[in-house]
MDTraj code that builds the backbone (N, CA, C; nanometers):
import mdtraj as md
import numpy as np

residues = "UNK UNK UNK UNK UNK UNK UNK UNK UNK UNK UNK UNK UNK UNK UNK UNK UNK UNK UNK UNK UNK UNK UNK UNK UNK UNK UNK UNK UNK UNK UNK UNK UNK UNK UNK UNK UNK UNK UNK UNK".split()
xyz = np.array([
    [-0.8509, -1.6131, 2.7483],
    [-0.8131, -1.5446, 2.6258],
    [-0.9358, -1.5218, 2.5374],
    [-1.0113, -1.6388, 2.5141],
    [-1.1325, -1.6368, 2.4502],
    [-1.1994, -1.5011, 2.5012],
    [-1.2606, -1.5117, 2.6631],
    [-1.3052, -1.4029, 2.6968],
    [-1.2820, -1.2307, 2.6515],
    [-1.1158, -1.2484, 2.6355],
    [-1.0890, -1.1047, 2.5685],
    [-1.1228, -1.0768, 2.4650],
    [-1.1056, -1.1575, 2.3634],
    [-1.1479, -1.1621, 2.1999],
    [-1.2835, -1.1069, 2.2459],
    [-1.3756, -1.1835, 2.3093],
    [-1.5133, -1.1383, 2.3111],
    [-1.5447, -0.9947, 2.3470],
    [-1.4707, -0.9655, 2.4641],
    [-1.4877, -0.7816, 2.4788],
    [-1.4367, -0.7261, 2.3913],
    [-1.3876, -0.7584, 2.2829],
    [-1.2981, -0.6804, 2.2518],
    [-1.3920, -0.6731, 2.1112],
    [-1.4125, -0.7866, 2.0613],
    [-1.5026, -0.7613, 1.9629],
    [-1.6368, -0.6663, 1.9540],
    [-1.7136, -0.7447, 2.1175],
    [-1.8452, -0.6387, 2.1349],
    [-1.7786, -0.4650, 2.1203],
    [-1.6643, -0.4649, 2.2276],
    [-1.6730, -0.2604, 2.1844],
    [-1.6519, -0.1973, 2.0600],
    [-1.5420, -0.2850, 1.9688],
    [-1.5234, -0.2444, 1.8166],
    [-1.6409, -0.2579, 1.7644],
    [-1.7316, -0.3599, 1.7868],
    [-1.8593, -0.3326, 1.6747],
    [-1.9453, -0.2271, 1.7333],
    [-1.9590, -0.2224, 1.8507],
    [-2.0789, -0.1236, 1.9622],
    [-1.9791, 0.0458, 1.8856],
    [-1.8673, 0.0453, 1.8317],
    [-1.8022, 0.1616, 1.8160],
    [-1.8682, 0.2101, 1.7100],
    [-1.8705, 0.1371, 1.6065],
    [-1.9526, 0.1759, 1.4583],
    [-1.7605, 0.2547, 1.4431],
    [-1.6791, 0.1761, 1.3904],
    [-1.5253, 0.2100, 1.3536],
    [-1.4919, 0.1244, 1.2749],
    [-1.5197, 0.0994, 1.1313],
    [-1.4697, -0.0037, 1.0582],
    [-1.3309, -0.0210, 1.0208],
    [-1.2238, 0.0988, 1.0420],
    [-1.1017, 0.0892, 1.0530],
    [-1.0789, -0.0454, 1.1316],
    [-1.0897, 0.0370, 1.2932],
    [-1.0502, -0.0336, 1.4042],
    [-1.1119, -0.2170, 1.4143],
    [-1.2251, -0.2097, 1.3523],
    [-1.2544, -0.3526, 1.3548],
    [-1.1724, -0.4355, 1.2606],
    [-1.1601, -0.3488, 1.1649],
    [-1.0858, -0.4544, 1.0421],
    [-0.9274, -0.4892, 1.0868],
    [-0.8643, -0.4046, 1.1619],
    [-0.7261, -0.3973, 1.2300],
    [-0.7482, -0.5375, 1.3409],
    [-0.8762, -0.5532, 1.4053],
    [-0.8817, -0.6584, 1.5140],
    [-0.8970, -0.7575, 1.4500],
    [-0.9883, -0.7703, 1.3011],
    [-1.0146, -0.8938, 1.2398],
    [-0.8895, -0.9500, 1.1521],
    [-0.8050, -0.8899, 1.1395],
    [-0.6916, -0.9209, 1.0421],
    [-0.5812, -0.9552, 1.1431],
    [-0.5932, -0.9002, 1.3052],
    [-0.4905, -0.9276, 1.4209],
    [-0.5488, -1.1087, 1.4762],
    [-0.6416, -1.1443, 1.4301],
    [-0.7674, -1.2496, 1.4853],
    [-0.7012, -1.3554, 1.3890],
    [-0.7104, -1.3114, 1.2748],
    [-0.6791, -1.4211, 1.1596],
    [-0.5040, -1.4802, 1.1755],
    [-0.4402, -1.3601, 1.1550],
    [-0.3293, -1.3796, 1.2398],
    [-0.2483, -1.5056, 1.3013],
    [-0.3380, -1.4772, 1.4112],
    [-0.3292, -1.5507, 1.5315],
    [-0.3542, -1.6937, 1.5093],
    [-0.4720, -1.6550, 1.4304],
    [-0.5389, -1.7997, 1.3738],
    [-0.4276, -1.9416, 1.3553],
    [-0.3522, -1.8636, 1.1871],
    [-0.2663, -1.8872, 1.1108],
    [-0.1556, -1.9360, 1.2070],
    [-0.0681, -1.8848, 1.3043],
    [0.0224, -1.9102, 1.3874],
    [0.0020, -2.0037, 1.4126],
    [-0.1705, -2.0127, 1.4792],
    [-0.1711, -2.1350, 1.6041],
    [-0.1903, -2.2677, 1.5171],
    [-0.2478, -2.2212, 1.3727],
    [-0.2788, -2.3870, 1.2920],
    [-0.1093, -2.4088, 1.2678],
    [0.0127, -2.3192, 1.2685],
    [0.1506, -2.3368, 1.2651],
    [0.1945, -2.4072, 1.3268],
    [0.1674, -2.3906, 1.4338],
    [0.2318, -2.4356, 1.5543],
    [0.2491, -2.5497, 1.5619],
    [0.0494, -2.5931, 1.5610],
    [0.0105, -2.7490, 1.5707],
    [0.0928, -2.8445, 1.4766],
    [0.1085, -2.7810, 1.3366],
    [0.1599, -2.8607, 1.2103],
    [0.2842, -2.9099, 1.2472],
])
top = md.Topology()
chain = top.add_chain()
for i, resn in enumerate(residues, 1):
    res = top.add_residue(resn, chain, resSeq=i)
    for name in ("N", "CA", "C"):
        top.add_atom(name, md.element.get_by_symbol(name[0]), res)
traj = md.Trajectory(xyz[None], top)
């Protein structure tokens, strides 16, 4: 999973698309939030 985050990050930044990155960084945080949920 890690691995995907990582491609996924390099092509959004290699894009020069600050939309699309900010859509992945706010889908990232997200995720974040869930998983510190979960644990709690």
């Amino acid at each position: 999973m890690n691995n995907f985050f990582r491609k996924t990050h390099k092509k959004l930044s290699d894009d020069h698309k600050p939309l699309n990155y900010a859509r992945y960084a706010n889908g990232e945080i997200i995720l974040l939030v869930i998983e510190i949920l979960i644990v709690l």
